[in-house]
Each structure stands twice: as structure tokens, then as C-alpha cells.
N, C-alpha and C positions, 0 to 999 in steps of 0.2 A: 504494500500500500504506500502511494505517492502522499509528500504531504502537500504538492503542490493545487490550487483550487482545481475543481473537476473541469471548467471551461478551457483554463491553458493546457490541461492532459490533450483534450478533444483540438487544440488547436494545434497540439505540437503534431498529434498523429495525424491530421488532417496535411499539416504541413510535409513530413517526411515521407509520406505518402505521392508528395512530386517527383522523389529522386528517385521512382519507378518507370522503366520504359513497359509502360500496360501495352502497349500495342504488341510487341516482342512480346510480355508474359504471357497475352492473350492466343495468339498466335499460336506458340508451343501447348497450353493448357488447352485448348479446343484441339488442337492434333491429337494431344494425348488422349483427351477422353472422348473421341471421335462424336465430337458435338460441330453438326455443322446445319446448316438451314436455318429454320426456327427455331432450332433448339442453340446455335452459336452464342457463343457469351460475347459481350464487347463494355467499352465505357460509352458514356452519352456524351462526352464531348474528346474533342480530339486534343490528341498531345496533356489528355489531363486525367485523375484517379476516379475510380466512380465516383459516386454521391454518396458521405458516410450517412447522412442523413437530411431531412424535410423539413425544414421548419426553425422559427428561429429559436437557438439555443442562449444566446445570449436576454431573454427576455422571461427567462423561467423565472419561475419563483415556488419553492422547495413545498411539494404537497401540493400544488395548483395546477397541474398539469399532466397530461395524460402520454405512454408511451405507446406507439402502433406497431406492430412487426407482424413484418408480410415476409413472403418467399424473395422476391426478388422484382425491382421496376422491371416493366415493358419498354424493350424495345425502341430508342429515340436518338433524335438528334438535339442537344442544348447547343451547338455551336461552336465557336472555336475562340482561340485570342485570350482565354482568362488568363489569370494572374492568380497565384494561392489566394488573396487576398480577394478578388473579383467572385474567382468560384464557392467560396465559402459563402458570401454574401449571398450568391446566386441562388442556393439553397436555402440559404434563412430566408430569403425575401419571394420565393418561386408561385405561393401562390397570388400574391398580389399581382403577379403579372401573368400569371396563370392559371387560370380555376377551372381542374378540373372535375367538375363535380360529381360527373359518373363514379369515379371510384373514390376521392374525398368525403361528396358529402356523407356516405351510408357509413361512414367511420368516425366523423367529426360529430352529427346530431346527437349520437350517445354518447360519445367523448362527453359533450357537453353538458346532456343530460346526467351524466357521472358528477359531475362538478358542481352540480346546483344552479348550472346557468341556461336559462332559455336566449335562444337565436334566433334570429329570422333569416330566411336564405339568403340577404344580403351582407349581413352577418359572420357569417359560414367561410369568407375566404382569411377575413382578420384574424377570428378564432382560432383556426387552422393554426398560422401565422404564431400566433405569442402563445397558444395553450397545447399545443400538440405538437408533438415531433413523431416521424412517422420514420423507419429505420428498416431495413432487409435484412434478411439470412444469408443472402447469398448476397454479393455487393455486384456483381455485373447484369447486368439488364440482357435482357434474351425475350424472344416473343412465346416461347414455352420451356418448361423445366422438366427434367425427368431423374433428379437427384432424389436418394434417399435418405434416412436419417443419418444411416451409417456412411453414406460420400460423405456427409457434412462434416464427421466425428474425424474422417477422415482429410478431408480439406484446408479443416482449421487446424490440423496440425502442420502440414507442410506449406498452403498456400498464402503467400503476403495480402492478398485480397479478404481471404476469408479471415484468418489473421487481425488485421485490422478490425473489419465491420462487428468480428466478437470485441473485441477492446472498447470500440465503440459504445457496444451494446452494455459491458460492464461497467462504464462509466459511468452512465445515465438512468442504470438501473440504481446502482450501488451509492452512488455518491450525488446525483442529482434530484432525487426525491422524487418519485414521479407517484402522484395518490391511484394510478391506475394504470395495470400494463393490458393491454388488449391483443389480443393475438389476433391475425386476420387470416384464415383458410388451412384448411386440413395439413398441406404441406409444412407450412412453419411450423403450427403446430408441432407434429411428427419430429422435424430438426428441430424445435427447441428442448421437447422431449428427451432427445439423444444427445443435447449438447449442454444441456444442464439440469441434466435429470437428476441431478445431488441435491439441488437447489428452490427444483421447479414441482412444486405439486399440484395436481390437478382430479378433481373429480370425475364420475362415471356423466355419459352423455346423459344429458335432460333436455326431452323433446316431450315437445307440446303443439298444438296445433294452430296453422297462421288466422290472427284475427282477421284477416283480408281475404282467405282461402280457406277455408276450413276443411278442406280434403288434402292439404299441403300440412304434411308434419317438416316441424323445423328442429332445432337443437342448439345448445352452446353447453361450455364446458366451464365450470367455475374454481380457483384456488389461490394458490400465496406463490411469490417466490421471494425466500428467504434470503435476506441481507442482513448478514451480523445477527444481532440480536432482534431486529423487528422482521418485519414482511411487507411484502408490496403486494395487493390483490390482483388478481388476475383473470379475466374471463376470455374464452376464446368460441371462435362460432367459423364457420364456412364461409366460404368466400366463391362463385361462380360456381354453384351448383343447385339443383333443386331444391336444397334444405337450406337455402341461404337465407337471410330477412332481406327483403327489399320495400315492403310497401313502409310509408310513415308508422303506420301502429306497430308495426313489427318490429323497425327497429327506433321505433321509442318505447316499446318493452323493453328490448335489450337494454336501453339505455337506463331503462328505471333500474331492473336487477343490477347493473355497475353500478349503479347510485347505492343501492344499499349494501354493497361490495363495502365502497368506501366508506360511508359511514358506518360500519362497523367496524373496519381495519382501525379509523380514525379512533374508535372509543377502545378497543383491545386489540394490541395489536400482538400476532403470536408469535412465540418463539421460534 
């Protein structure tokens, strides 16, 4: 354990993170593991490291804010020319100039709903912005994935990428205070399982039926993941599959259940 504060840890890694040639690691690491088409790994911008994360980190404040982890972004182009300094910003500030709400909003309304704030959808891109940082399992964007829990255990052992975005992930769980971590889709789930299953406890699936469908059964998964001596709650659900929540009611359920996530982490928190 660093004693230096948790934001320059994230800056220095962020930073060291340039004196990688990703083009060349990528190159070799999709050979190897004969990932090619849609399944190719790449960075989103050129000459630069992926995105350790969404959202702005310098704006938290310890218990107000929620953490998102998904598999890994989709596939894109951010462009070229940054600067360590330009790219970092480019993520803290990505959705002000970019709102994508097909996959944000159905993660932000219970983020928020977790926290005891109501939003309106013009709302929803600010929020994003200062209360939620959203973070991957796998740090290279690809337009599908076919890794298992066990690639990951294995990944983050030898790979600088995967490497990283765990360091990441440790920082901001451990030492940034986040009053909610949210999992997003069966995959991460699965890798976060295998990758800090010492840490990470979760319950058996609980499915219930969609207020909006009532022939559509849904599910999410609820628990802690232990830092030191407190815990950080945890709820995790589907992500592009039939059992996922899309409509409003659906997932401002979900968002009520995170809401009493936290407020009970908040009044006992477990060992």
C-alpha cells in the first residue's frame, strides 16, 4: 500500500502507460491469441493507451459515487494528437461531449437512484460526468469478446494492459470510496469472479418478473466486496440479453434495490 493520495497513483499509471508501443503489443497479443475480425483487440485512439476509465475522477467525493464495470468498450475511433494530459481529460470530460445514452443511461438512472438523487434525462450526461466512473475488465475495445474467466486470471498476470486496468480497478475500489460497485453483464461478472474471488462475494441469482413484461423473467445478483476492514456493496445484472432490465420501471427497481444496498452498507458495514 502507496501512501501517496489515490488520484496521483491513477495519474502516475495512467501516465506510464504512454511509454507502451500498444500498436506493436496489440499486434503480437491478437496473433497470439488468434483474435482477428470482430473479435480483434485494439486502442481507441492512435499512438495512445486505452481508456483506464469514464468519467471524471478528479470530482469524486469518498461514498458519493458509484463504480460501473463492464467487459470491455466497443469498438471506436477517439482520434489522434492527445497529449497524457489531453487524453486523460478526454475521459473525465467524454460524456459532455458525448452522450451516449443507449448504453449510459440504463446504468446511470440506478447509479443515481442508489444515491438518493433523482435526474431528469437532461440530467443524465452531468451525473455520468462527476458521480460515476464506468471502468472495463479487459482495457482494449473489440466489437465482441470470447475470453473466459480463466484468460483473465491469466492475462492479468503477464499482460501490461490487463495489468494496468486491474491497478486501476484496485485503486478506486480500495482507496476511493465508491458507496456502490455495479457490475454490468454476465461476462464481467464471470472475470470479476475469477479475478477477485478472495474479495468478491456474491449471492445466488434472484429473478422476478418485468413490471413492463410480465412473461419476461429478469434477475440481478447482490453482495460486498471487501476492503480492509469495511465492504463496498455490490449488485450485478445482465447486460444485452433477454433477462436484461430495459424499460424505466425495470431499471428503476434495480435502482431502488442498490439504494437499499447502500443504505444498509452505510448503517453496518461488514467485515
Amino acid at each position: 500500500m502507496t501512501s501517496k493520495p489515490w488520484i496521483q497513483q491513477l495519474w502516475e499509471l495512467h501516465d506510464q502507460s504512454f511509454l507502451v508501443d500498444w500498436a506493436d503489443h496489440l499486434d503480437n497479443l491478437n496473433r497470439e491469441l488468434d483474435l482477428i475480425g470482430r473479435y480483434e483487440l485494439s486502442t481507441p485512439a492512435r499512438d495512445c493507451p486505452p481508456s483506464w476509465f469514464v468519467g471524471d475522477v478528479e470530482a469524486l467525493e469518498p461514498s458519493r459515487w458509484v463504480l460501473v464495470i463492464s467487459l470491455n468498450q466497443k469498438a471506436h475511433d477517439a482520434g489522434e494528437g492527445f497529449t497524457p494530459k489531453s487524453y486523460w481529460d478526454h475521459w473525465r470530460y467524454l460524456h459532455r461531449k458525448h452522450w451516449y445514452k443507449q448504453f449510459y443511461r440504463p446504468r446511470v438512472r440506478p447509479a443515481a437512484t442508489a444515491l438518493g438523487v433523482q435526474i431528469t434525462p437532461e440530467q443524465e450526461p452531468e451525473f455520468a460526468t462527476n458521480r460515476v466512473i464506468f471502468i472495463e475488465m479487459c482495457p482494449y475495445p473489440s466489437h465482441n469478446s470470447r475470453f473466459s474467466g480463466e484468460d483473465f486470471v491469466a492475462l492479468t498476470k503477464e499482460d501490461p494492459g490487463f495489468q494496468t486496468a486491474a491497478g486501476v480497478r484496485r485503486i478506486l475500489i480500495e482507496e476511493a470510496s465508491p458507496a456502490l460497485i455495479m457490475v454490468n453483464g454476465v461476462p464481467a461478472i464471470e472475470a470479476l469472479e475469477h479475478l477477485d474471488r478472495d474479495r468478491l462475494t456474491l449471492d445466488e441469482y434472484r429473478t422476478y418478473q418485468s413490471l413492463t413484461t410480465p412473461t419476461k423473467q429478469l434477475w440481478h445478483r447482490e453482495g460486498y466486496f471487501t476492503t480492509g476492514e469495511s465492504s463496498v456493496p455490490v449488485i450485478a445484472f445482465p447486460f444485452r440479453s433477454p433477462k436484461a432490465h430495459y424499460s424505466y420501471r425495470d431499471i428503476g427497481r434495480l435502482g431502488e434495490r442498490a439504494c437499499v444496498l447502500v443504505s444498509e452498507s452505510s448503517r453496518q458495514p461488514r467485515p
